[in-house]
VEXDREN-977770 format. One line per 2 residues: number of its first residue (from 0); their letters; for each residue x, y, z of C-alpha. Coordinates in nm, 3 decimals. Layout:
N
NUM) A) X Y Z ~ ...
// end
This chain:
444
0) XX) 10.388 -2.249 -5.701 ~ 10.350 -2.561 -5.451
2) XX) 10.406 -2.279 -5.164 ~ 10.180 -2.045 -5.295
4) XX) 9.882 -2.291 -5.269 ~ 10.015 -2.435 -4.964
6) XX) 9.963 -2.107 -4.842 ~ 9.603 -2.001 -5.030
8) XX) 9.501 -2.363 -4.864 ~ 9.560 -2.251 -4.512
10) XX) 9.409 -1.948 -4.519 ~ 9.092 -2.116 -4.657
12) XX) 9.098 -2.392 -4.382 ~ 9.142 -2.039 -4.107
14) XX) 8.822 -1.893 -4.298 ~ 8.597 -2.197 -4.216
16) XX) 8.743 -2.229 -3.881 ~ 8.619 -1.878 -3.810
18) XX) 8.254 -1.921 -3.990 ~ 8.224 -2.262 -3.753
20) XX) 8.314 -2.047 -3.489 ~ 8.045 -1.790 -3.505
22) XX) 7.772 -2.032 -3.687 ~ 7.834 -2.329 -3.481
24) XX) 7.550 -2.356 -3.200 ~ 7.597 -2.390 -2.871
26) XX) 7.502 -2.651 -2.648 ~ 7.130 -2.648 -2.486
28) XX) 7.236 -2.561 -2.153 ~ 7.455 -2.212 -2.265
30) XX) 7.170 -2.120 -2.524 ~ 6.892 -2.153 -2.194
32) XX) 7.122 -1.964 -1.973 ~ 7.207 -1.649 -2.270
34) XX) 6.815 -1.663 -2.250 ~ 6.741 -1.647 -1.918
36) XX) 7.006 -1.343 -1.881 ~ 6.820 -1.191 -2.174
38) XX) 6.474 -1.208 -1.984 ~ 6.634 -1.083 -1.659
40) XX) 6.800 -0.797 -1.797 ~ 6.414 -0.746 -1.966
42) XX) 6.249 -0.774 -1.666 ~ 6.452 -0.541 -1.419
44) XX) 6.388 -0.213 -1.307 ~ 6.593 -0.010 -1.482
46) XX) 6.599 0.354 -1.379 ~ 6.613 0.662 -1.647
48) XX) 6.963 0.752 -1.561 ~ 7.069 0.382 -1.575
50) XX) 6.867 0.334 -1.893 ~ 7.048 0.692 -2.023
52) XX) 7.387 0.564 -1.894 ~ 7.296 0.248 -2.088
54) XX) 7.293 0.367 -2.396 ~ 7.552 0.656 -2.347
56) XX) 7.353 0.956 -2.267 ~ 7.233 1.141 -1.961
58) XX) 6.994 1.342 -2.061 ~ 6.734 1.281 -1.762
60) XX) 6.924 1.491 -1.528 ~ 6.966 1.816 -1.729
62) XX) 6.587 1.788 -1.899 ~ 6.409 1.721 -1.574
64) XX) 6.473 2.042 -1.342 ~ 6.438 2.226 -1.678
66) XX) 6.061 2.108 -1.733 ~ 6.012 2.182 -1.415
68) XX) 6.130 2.578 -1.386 ~ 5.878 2.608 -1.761
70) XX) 5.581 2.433 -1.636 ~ 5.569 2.579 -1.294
72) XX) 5.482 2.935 -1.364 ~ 5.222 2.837 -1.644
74) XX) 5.050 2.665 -1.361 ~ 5.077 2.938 -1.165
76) XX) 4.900 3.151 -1.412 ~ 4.632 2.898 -1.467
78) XX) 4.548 2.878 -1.102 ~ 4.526 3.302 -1.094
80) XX) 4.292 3.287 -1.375 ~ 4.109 3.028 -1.215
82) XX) 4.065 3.233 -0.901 ~ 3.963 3.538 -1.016
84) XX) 3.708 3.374 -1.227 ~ 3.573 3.203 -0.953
86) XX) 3.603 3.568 -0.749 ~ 3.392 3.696 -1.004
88) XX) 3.136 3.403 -1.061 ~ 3.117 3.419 -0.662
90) XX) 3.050 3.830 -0.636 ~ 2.791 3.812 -0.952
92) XX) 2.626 3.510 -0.726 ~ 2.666 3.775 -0.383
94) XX) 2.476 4.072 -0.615 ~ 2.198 3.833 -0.762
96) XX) 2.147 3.673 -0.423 ~ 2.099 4.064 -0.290
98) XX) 1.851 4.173 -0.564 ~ 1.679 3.871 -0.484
100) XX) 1.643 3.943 -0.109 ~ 1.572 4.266 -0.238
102) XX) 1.325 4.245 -0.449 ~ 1.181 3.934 -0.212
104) XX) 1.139 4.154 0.070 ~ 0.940 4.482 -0.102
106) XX) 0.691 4.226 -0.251 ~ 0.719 4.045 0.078
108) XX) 0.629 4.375 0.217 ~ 0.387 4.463 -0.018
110) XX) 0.224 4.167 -0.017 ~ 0.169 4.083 0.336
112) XX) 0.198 4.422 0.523 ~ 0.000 4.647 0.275
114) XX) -0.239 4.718 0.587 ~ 0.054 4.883 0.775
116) XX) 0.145 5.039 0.448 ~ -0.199 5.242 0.453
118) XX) -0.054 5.429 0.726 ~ 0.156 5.645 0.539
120) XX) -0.088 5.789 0.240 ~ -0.338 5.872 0.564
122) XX) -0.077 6.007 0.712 ~ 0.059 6.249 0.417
124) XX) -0.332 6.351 0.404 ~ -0.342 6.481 0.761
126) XX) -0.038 6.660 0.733 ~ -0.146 6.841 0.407
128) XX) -0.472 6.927 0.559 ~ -0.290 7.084 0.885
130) XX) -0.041 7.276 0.664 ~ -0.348 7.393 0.425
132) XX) -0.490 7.492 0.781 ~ -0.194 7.707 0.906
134) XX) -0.218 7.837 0.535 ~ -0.570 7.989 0.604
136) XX) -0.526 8.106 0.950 ~ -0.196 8.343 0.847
138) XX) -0.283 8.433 0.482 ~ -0.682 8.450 0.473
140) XX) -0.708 8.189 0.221 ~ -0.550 7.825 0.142
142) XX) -0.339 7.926 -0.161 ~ -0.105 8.219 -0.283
144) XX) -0.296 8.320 -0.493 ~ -0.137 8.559 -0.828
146) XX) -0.263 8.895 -1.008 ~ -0.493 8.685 -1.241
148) XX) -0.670 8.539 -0.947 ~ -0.628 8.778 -0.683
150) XX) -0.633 9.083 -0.874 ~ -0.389 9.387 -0.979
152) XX) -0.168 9.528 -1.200 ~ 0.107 9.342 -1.461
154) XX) 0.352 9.572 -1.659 ~ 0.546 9.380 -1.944
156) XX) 0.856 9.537 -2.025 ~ 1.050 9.475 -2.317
158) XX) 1.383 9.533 -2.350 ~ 1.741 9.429 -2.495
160) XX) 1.926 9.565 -2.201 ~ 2.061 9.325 -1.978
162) XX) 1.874 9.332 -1.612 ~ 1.926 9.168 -1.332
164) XX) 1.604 9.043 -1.211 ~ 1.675 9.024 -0.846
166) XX) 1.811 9.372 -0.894 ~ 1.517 9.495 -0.993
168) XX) 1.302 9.346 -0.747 ~ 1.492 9.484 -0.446
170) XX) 1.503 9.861 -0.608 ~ 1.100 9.814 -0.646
172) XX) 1.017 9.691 -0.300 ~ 1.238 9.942 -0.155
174) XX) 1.067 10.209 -0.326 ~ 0.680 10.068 -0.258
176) XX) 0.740 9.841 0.074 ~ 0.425 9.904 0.178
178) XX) 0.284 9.710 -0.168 ~ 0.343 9.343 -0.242
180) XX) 0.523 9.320 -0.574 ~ 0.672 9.038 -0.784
182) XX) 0.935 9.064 -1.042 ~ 1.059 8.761 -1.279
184) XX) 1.235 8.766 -1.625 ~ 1.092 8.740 -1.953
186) XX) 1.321 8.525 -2.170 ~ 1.306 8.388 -2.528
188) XX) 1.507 8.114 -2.663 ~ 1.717 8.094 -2.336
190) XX) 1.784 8.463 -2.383 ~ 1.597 8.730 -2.135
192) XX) 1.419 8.986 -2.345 ~ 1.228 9.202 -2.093
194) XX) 1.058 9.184 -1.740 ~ 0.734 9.089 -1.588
196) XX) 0.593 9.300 -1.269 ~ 0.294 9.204 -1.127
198) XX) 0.169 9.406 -0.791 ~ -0.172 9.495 -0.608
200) XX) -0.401 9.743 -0.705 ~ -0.310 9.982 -0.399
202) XX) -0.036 10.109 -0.678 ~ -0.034 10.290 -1.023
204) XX) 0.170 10.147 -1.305 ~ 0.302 10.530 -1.363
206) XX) 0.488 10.519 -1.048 ~ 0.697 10.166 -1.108
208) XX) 0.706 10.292 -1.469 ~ 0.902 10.648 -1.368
210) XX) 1.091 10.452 -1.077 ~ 1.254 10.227 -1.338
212) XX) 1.335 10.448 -1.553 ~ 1.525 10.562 -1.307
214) XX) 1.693 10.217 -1.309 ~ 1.713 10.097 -1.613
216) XX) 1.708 10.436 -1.843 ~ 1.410 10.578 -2.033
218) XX) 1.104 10.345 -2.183 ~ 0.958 10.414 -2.477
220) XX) 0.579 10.326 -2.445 ~ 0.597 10.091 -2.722
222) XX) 0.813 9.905 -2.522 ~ 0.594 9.797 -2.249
224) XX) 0.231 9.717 -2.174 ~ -0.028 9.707 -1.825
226) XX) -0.277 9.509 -1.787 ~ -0.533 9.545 -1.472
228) XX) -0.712 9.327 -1.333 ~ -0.991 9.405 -1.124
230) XX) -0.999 9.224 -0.753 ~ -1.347 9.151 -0.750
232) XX) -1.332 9.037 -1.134 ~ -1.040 8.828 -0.964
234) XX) -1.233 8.685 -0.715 ~ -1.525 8.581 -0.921
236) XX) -1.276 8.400 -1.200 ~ -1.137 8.175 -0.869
238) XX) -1.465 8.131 -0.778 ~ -1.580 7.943 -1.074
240) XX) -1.295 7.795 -1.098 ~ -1.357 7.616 -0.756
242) XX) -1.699 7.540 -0.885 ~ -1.556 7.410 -1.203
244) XX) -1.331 7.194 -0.978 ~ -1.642 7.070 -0.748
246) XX) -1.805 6.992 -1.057 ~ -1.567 6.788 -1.201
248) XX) -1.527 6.531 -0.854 ~ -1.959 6.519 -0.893
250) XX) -1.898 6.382 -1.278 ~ -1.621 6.180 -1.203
252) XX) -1.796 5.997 -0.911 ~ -2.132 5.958 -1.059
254) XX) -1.943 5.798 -1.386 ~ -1.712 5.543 -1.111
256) XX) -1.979 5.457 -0.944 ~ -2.235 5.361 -1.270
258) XX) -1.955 5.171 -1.365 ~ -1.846 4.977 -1.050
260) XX) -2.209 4.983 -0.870 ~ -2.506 4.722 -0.881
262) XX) -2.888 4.834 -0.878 ~ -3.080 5.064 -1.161
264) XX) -3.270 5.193 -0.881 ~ -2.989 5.347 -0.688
266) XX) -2.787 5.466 -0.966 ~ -3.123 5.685 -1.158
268) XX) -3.124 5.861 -0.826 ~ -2.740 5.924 -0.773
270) XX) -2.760 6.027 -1.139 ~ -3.055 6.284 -1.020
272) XX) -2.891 6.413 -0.773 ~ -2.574 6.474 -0.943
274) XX) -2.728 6.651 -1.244 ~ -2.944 6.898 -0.981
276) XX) -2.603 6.998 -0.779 ~ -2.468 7.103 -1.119
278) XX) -2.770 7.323 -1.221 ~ -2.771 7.495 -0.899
280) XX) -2.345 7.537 -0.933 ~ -2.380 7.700 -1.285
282) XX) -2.752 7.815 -1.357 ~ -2.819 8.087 -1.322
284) XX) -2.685 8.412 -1.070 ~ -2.458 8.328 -0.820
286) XX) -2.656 8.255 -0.458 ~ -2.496 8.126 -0.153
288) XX) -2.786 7.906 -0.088 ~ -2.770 7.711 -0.399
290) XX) -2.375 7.668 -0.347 ~ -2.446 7.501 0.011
292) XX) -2.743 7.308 -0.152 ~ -2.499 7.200 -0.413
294) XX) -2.223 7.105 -0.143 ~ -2.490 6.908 0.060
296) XX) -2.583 6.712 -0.226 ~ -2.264 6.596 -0.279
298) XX) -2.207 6.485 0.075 ~ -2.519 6.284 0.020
300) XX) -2.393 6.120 -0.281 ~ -2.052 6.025 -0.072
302) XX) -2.245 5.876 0.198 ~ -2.432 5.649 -0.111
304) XX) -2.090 5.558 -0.286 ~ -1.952 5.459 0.055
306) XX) -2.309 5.246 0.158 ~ -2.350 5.128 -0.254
308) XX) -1.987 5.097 -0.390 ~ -1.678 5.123 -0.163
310) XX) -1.464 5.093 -0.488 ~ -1.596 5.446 -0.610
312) XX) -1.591 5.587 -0.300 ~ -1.227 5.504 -0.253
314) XX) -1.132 5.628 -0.610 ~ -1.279 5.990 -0.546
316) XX) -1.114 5.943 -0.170 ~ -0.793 5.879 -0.345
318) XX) -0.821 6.193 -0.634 ~ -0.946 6.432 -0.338
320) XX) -0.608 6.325 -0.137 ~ -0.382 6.375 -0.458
322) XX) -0.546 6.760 -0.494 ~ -0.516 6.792 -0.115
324) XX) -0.168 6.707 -0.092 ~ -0.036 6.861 -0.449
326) XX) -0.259 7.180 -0.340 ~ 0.012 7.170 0.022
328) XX) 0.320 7.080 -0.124 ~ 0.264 7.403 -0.391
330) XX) 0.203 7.614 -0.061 ~ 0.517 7.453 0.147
332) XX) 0.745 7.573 -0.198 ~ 0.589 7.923 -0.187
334) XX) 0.426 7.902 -0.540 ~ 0.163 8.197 -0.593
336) XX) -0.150 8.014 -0.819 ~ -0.265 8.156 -1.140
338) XX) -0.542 8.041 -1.377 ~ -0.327 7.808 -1.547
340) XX) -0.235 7.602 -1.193 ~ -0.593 7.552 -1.177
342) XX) -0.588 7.444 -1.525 ~ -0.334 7.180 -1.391
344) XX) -0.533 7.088 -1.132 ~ -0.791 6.970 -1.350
346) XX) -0.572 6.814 -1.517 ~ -0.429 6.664 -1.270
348) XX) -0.809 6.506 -1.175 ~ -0.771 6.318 -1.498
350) XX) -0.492 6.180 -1.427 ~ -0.551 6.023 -1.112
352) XX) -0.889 5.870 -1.233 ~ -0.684 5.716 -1.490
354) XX) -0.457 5.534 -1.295 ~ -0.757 5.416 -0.988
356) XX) -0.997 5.328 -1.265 ~ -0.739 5.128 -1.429
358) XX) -0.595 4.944 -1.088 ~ -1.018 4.884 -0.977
360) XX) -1.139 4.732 -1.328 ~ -0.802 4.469 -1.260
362) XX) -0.868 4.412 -0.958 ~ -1.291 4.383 -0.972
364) XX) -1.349 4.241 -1.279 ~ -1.081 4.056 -1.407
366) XX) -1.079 3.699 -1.277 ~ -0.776 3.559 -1.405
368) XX) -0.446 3.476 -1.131 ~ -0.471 3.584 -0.726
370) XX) -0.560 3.947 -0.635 ~ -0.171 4.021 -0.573
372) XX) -0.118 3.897 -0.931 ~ -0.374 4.117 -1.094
374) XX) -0.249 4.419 -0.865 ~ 0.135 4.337 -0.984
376) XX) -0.021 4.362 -1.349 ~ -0.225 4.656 -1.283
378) XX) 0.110 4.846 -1.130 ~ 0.332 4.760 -1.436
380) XX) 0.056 4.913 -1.668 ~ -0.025 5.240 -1.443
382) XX) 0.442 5.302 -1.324 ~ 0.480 5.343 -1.702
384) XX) 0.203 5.544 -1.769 ~ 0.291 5.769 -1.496
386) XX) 0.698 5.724 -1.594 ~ 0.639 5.822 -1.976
388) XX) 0.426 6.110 -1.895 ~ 0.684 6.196 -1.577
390) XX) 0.958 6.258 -1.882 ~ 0.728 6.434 -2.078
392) XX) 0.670 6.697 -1.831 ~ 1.102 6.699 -1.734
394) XX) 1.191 6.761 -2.085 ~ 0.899 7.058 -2.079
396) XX) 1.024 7.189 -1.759 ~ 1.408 7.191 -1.938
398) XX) 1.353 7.370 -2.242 ~ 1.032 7.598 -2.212
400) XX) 1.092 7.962 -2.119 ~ 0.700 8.013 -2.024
402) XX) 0.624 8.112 -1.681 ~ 0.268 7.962 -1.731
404) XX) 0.420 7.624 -1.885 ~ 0.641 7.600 -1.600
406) XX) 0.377 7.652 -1.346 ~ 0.175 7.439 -1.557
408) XX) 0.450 7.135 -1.528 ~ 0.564 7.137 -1.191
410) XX) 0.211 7.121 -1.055 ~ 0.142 6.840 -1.277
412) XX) 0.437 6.646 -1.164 ~ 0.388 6.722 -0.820
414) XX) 0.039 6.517 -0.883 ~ 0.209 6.243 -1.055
416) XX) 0.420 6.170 -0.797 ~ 0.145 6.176 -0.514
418) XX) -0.067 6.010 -0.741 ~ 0.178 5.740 -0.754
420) XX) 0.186 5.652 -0.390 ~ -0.218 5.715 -0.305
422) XX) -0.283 5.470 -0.644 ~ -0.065 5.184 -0.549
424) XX) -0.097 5.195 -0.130 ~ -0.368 5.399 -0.025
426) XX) -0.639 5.253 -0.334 ~ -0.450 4.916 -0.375
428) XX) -0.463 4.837 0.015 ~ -0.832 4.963 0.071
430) XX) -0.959 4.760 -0.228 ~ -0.713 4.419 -0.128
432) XX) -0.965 4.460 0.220 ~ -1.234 4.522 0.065
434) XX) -1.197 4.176 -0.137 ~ -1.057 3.973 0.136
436) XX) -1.378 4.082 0.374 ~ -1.614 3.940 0.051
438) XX) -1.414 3.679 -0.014 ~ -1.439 3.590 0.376
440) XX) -1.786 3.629 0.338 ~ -1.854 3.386 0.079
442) XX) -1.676 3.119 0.225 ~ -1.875 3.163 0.522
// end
């Protein structure tokens, strides 16, 4: 038993030799120093891989060329994007830039050189009135003119059989070449249902009935009709129409220039005069005195729109150059006039007074913004008036099957489109002088 605790007492006294050994401090000196290693180890620069190395890892060298071969070809594909969006913002920039210049140099144009500008609707006006020239001096007279007008025969055939119209018209003027004959198809619905031949009166409708029967087989005589008209009752139909015409530029001036002009005096007596060329034009029997009285009048009333009112005499200056040059362009295509082309004509008279009376009340009366600013007003107004009705007469031309609707619409959008360039240079530039030369005036 004594050995036992012998032994039980040495291993105690080894115990607190080993707590005294781990609790005991140090002196000051070895404490200061562990500290100071502490704070230099702290402060160092200690690289990744050492720091890794440190505490038993290298990672830093596997993860870093890693992050490197994922990140660099998201960058890449950032900076692609990035240029081709700036590519695009850069080309969109290019294309407003050029609509700018664009746009900046017609109104730059318009604005400052709309003197030079006159020089092309003057121009078109001479050239129309040389071609109507050469028209007169080879033909007789300044239009083609068709049966209705000119007078003659028209056969309407109708018939299911299916005709070729060119055909036909060779066959006929080989068989009458001494006659003038025309030959065009009848159709309904898209579908041709017959033929139309219209020739002089130098030929009987029996003949180019029995030479197409030869052609085409037998006609029953329910299946066509003729119609003859007389040349001299042709001649007297265009020649009211003409008057009806001459009539209508006498009304339209006298009406611009009560509306535009100043003095009570000088408009009763325009008015006068206007209403006496009109009774001498349609009362009564047909004299060629009273027709060159008539014309003479209105000369007379010209000269007093152009001493009174230059804004009426350039509106009736501008519808006379829209008939003039519609009336050329229809002879240049080869188009023979009937009754309803002068029907367009009229027409056509209205349409142009629309636009020029519309562009001269903006520009006269209105006082509101600079002359160029009213104009620019006036022109959005009139282009879409002149655009809707332009479609209008397309979709017509498309889908009618009418010969006289056809004629009808392409003469009336022949006028549109010279009206067009006669309203907005030819009216526009003579009325911007007109109101810089008073304008210069009363500054002076």
């Amino acid at each position: 038993m004594g050995e036992e605790e012998q032994k039980k007492e040495e291993h105690a006294e080894e115990e607190n030799s080993i707590h005294e050994t781990i609790e005991e401090p140090k002196s000051e000196e070895d404490i200061y120093k562990k500290e100071d290693r502490k704070e230099m180890v702290d402060d160092a620069e200690i690289s990744p891989e050492e720091e890794g190395f440190m505490k038993g890892y290298d990672k830093a060298d596997e993860e870093k060329p890693e992050e490197k071969v994922e990140e660099q070809p998201k960058k890449e594909l950032i900076e692609e994007k990035k240029e081709k969006q700036t590519k695009k913002e850069k080309h969109k920039e290019k294309v407003k830039k050029e609509k700018k210049t664009l746009k900046q140099t017609i109104k730059h144009l318009y604005e400052k050189k709309y003197k030079k500008l006159l020089i092309i609707p003057f121009t078109l006006l001479i050239l129309s009135l040389i071609l109507i020239g050469i028209q007169i001096a080879t033909t007789g007279d300044f239009i083609r003119k068709d049966v209705s007008l000119s007078g003659g025969i028209t056969i309407t055939i109708q018939s299911d059989k299916d005709v070729n119209v060119l055909d036909i018209k060779d066959y006929l003027n080989n068989q009458f070449p001494d006659s003038e004959l025309s030959v065009r198809g009848l159709k309904q619905t898209g579908r041709q249902i017959g033929l139309i031949i219209e020739g002089t009166e130098d030929i009987e409708s029996e003949q180019i009935i029995t030479s197409l029967t030869s052609k085409i087989g037998e006609l029953e005589k329910d299946q066509y009709s003729v119609a003859v008209m007389g040349s001299s009752l042709g001649a007297s139909f265009f020649r009211e129409t003409i008057k009806a015409i001459y009539i209508s530029f006498l009304f339209m001036g006298i009406v611009i220039f009560l509306y535009f002009s100043k003095g009570t005096k000088i408009k009763i007596i325009s008015t006068f005069l206007t209403l006496i060329a009109a009774m001498l034009m349609f009362g009564g029997s047909h004299s060629t005195l009273k027709s060159v009285i008539a014309y003479l009048i209105g000369i007379t009333l010209l000269v007093i729109y152009f001493k009174k009112s230059i804004p009426s005499f350039v509106v009736i200056l501008n519808v006379f150059s829209d008939v003039i040059v519609t009336l050329a362009i229809i002879d240049l295509i080869g188009m023979k006039l009937s009754t309803a082309g002068i029907a367009a004509f009229l027409m056509i008279i209205g349409y142009s007074v629309d636009t020029n009376i519309l562009l001269s009340t903006k520009l006269l009366k209105r006082k509101e913004g600079t002359v160029f600013e009213r104009l620019i007003g006036s022109m959005k107004t009139g282009l879409t008036m002149t655009l809707t009705t332009s479609v209008a007469i397309i979709v017509a031309l498309m889908f009618t099957q009418s010969s006289v609707i056809q004629q009808i619409m392409t003469i009336l959008f022949i006028g549109l489109i010279v009206d067009m360039i006669y309203t907005w240079l030819q009216n526009a530039g003579i009325l911007r002088l007109y109101l810089d030369k008073k304008n210069n005036e009363t500054q002076s």
